[in-house]
C-alpha positions as CSV (number, residue, x, y, z in Angstrom):
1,X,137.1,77.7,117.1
2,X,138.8,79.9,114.7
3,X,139.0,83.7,115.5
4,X,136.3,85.1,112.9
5,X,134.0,81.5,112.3
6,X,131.0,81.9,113.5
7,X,129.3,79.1,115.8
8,X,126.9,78.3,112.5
9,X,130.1,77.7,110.1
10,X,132.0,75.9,112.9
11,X,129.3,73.4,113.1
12,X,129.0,73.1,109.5
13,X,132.6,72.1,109.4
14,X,132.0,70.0,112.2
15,X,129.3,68.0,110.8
16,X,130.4,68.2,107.3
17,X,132.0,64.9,107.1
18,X,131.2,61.7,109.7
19,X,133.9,62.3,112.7
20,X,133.2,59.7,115.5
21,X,136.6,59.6,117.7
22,X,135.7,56.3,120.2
23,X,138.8,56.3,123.2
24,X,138.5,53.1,125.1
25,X,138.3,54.1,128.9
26,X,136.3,52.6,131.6
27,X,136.6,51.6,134.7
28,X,133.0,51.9,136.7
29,X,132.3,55.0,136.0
30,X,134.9,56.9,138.1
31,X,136.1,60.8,137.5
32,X,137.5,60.1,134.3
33,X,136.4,61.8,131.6
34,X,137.9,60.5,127.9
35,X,135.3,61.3,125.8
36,X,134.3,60.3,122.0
37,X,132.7,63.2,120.6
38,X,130.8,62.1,117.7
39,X,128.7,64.0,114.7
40,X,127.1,62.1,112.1
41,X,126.4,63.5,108.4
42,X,123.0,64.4,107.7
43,X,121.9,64.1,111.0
44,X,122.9,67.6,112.8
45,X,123.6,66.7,115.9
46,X,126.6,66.1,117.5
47,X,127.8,65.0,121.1
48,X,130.4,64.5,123.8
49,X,130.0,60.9,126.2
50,X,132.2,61.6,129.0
51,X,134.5,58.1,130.1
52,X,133.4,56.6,127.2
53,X,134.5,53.3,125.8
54,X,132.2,52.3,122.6
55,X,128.7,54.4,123.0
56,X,127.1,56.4,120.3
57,X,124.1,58.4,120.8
58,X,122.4,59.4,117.4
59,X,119.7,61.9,117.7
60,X,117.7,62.7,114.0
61,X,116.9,66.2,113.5
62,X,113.1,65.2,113.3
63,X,113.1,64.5,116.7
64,X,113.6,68.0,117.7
65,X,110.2,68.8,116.8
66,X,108.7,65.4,119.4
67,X,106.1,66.3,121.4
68,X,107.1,63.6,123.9
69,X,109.9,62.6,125.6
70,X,112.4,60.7,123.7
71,X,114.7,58.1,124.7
72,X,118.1,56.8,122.8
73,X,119.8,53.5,123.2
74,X,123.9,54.0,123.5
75,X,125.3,50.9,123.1
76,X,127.5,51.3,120.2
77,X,130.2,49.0,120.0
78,X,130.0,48.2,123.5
79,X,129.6,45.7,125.4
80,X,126.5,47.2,127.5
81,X,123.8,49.3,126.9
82,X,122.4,52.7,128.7
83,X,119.4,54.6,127.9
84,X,119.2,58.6,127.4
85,X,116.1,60.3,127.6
86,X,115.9,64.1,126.8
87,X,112.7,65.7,127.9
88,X,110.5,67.9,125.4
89,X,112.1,71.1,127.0
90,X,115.6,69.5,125.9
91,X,114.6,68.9,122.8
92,X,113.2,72.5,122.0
93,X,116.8,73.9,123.5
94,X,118.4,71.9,121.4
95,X,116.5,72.8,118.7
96,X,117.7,76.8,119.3
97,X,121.4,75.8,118.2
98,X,122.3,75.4,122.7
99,X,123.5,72.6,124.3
100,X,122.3,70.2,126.4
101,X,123.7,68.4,129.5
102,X,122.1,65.3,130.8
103,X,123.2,62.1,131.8
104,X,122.7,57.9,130.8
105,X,120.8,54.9,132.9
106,X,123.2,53.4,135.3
107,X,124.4,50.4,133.9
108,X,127.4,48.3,135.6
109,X,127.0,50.2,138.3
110,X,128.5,53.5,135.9
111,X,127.1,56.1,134.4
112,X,128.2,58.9,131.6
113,X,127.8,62.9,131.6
114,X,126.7,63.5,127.9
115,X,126.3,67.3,126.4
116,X,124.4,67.5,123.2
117,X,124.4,70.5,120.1
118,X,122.1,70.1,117.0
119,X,122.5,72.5,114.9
């Protein structure tokens, strides 16, 4: 982030035009961590999938205000799926402009780290 932006104006440029970077990398879910860090116009969240290799996670900024649970299917252009659920509580933190860490179902015997920010 440039010296001077503020965290609000960085995430406007952010999510001011469709970015989704997807870095093929996969091997069973070892210690790598390529990532595809995607943001999605309109929406106002964006997110980082550690060793990822074709998942999107999409959260709608109507969902911040859930009073249950929600749960996201990844899949992308892969060739698997994995669920994320973010609890209520996450939802609410996001909602403050923080992040959020959690992680996807285990699926091929791999998982993926994923940290969340909606503005």
């Amino acid at each position: 982030m440039a010296t001077g932006m503020t965290r609000k104006g960085f995430c406007g440029s952010v999510l001011g035009a469709t970015a989704l970077l997807l870095i093929q990398s996969c091997g069973g879910g070892g210690s790598s961590y390529s990532s595809a860090a995607g943001a999605t116009a309109g929406v106002g969240c964006s997110n980082t999938i550690a060793a990822n290799h074709g998942h999107v996670l999409t959260i709608a900024l109507a969902d911040l205000d859930s009073v249950t649970d929600k749960t996201y299917d990844i899949q992308g252009s892969a060739d698997h799926s994995h669920s994320v659920t973010l609890t209520v509580a996450q939802l609410r933190t996001l909602k403050t402009g923080a992040s959020v860490t959690t992680i996807s179902s285990i699926t091929l015997n791999h998982q993926h780290d994923i940290v969340i920010t909606c503005m």
